[in-house]
Structure formats: structure tokens, C-alpha cells
C-alpha positions as CSV (number, residue, x, y, z in Angstrom):
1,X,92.6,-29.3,162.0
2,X,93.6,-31.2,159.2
3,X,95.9,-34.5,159.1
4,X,97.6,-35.8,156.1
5,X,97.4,-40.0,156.8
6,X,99.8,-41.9,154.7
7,X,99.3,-45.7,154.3
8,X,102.5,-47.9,153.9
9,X,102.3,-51.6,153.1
10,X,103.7,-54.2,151.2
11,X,103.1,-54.0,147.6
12,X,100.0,-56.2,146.7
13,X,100.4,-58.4,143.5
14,X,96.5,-58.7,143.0
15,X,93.7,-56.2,142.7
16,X,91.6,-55.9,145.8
17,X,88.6,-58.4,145.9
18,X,84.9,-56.8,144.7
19,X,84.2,-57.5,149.1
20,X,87.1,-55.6,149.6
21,X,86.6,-52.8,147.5
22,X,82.8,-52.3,149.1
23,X,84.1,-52.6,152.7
24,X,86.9,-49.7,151.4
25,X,83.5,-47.7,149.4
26,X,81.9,-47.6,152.4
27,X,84.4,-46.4,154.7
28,X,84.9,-43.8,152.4
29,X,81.2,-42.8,151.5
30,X,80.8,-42.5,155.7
31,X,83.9,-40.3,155.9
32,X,83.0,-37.5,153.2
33,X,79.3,-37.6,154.5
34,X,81.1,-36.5,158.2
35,X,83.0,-34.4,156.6
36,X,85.9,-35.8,158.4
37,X,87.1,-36.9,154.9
38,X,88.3,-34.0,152.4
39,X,90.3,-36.7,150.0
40,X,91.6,-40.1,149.3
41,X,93.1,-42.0,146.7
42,X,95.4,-45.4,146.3
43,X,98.1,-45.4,144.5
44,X,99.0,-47.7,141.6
45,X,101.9,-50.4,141.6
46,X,105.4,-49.2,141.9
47,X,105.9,-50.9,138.8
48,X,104.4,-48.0,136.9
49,X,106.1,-45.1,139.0
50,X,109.4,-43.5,139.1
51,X,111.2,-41.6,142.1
52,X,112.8,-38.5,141.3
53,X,116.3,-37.7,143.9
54,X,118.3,-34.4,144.1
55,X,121.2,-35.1,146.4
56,X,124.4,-33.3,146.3
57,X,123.0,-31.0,143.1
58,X,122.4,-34.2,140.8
59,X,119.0,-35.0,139.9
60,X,118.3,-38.8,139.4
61,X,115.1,-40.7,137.9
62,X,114.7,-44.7,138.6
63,X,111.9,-46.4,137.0
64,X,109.6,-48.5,139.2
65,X,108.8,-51.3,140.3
66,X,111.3,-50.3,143.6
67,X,111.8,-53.9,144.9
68,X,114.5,-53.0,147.3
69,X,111.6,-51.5,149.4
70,X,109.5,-53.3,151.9
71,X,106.6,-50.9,152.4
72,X,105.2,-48.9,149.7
73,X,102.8,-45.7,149.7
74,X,99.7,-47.7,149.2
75,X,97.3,-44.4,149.2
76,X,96.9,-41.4,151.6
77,X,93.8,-39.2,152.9
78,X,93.2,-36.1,153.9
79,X,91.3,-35.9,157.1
80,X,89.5,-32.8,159.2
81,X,88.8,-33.6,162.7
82,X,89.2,-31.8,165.8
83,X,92.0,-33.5,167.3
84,X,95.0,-35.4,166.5
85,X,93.2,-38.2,169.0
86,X,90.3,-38.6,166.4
87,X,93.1,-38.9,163.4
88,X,94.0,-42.0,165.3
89,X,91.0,-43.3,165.6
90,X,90.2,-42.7,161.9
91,X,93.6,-44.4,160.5
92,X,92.9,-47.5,163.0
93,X,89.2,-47.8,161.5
94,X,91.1,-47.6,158.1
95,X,93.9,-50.2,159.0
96,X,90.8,-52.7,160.1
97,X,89.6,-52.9,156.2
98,X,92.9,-51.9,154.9
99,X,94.7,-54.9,156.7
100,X,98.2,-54.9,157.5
101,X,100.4,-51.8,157.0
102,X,100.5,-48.5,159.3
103,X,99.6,-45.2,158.8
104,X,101.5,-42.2,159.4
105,X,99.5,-39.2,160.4
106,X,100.9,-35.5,159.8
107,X,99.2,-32.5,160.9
108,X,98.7,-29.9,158.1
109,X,100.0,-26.7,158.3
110,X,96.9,-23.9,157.9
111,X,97.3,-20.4,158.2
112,X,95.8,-18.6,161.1
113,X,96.4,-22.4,163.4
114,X,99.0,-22.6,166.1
115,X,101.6,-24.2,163.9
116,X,104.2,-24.2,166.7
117,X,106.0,-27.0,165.7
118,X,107.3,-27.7,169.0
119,X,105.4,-30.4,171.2
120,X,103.1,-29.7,173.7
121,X,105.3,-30.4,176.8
122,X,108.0,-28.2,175.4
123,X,105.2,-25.2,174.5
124,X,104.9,-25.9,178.5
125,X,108.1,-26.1,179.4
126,X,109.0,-22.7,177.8
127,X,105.6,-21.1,178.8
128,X,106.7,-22.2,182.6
129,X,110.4,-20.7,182.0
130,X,109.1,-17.4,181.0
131,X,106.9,-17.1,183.7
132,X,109.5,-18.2,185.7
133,X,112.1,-15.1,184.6
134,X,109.5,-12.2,185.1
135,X,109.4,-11.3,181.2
């Protein structure tokens, strides 16, 4: 299965350290040589960005930087792993070079996976109720 990871944090207002940027390398290198890595990138400052908004049938374009915001998208992966338990554990290996900030995991949609949105308990829950009625 695959997991899109999203990493908010605040905005930095320097460029990471040469350390830094080796520590982040060779996180990286290790994931893609697993193969539990398909992608990753940071993003740039908001102060080069815009954010496009359709609400109510208007389309709107602000220019960055978006100071009103406390976190930011700093970056995002893609990650392939076996469970959403080992997403975790890849995010808080992240989060211990990345520093503060959180990362949001979404699974992926892939044709051909379970992609019953609903959560396990209530895939129970129904499987129980139908068993339950005879159908």
C-alpha cells in the first residue's frame, strides 16, 4: 500500500545547515534503496507560491508569502510499505531529522486494493450486521 506523508511546519527563514541536509540525504538514500520510498521533495518558501480558491464559482489567486498561516507544507513523500503501522514509523523517523512539525499520512487510493473508505471497526460492524440478518 502506498501512503501519501505530508510535512507541516512553521515556515523556516534560513536554508537548512550542510549537517542537516546530509542527515535529510541519508534518510532519503536509505528509503529509495528499501524501496519504501517512491518520492520526496520540499517545497520552497511561501513567499514564492500562490494559492488558487474556487468557492461559491469565483476563482481567486493570492500571492505568497501566506503569513496568516502557522504551519506550512514544508515537503511531502510518497511511501510503499505494508501497513499503515510502518507509515508511522517512517514519518516519526522523518520527524527526528526533520525537527518540529507533524506529518499527516493519507493512504493512496490503487486500483484493485480494498479502498473501502470506511474504518476497520465499521467494515466489522457491518460485516457482523449482515451475518446477523441471514443475507
Amino acid at each position: 500500500m502506498r501512503f501519501l506523508s505530508i510535512d507541516k511546519t512553521v515556515e523556516r527563514t534560513s536554508p537548512p545547515t550542510q549537517e542537516e541536509m546530509a542527515t535529510m540525504d541519508n534518510l532519503i538514500e536509505d528509503g529509495m534503496k528499501a524501496s519504501r520510498l517512491l518520492a520526496t521533495e520540499g517545497c520552497l518558501p511561501t513567499s514564492l507560491g500562490a494559492r488558487v480558491r474556487r468557492s461559491s464559482g469565483k476563482l481567486s489567486v493570492t500571492d505568497g508569502p501566506f503569513t496568516e498561516a502557522k504551519e506550512m507544507v514544508g515537503g511531502f513523500a510518497i511511501l510503499k510499505v505494508a501497513s499503515k503501522e510502518e507509515a508511522i514509523e517512517l514519518a516519526r523517523k522523518f520527524l527526528e531529522v526533520a525537527g518540529e512539525g507533524e506529518c499527516e499520512l493519507r493512504q493512496v487510493y490503487e486500483p484493485g486494493v480494498d479502498s473501502n473508505c470506511a474504518s476497520p471497526a465499521d467494515r466489522a460492524e457491518a460485516s457482523g450486521a449482515t451475518r446477523m440478518s441471514g443475507v
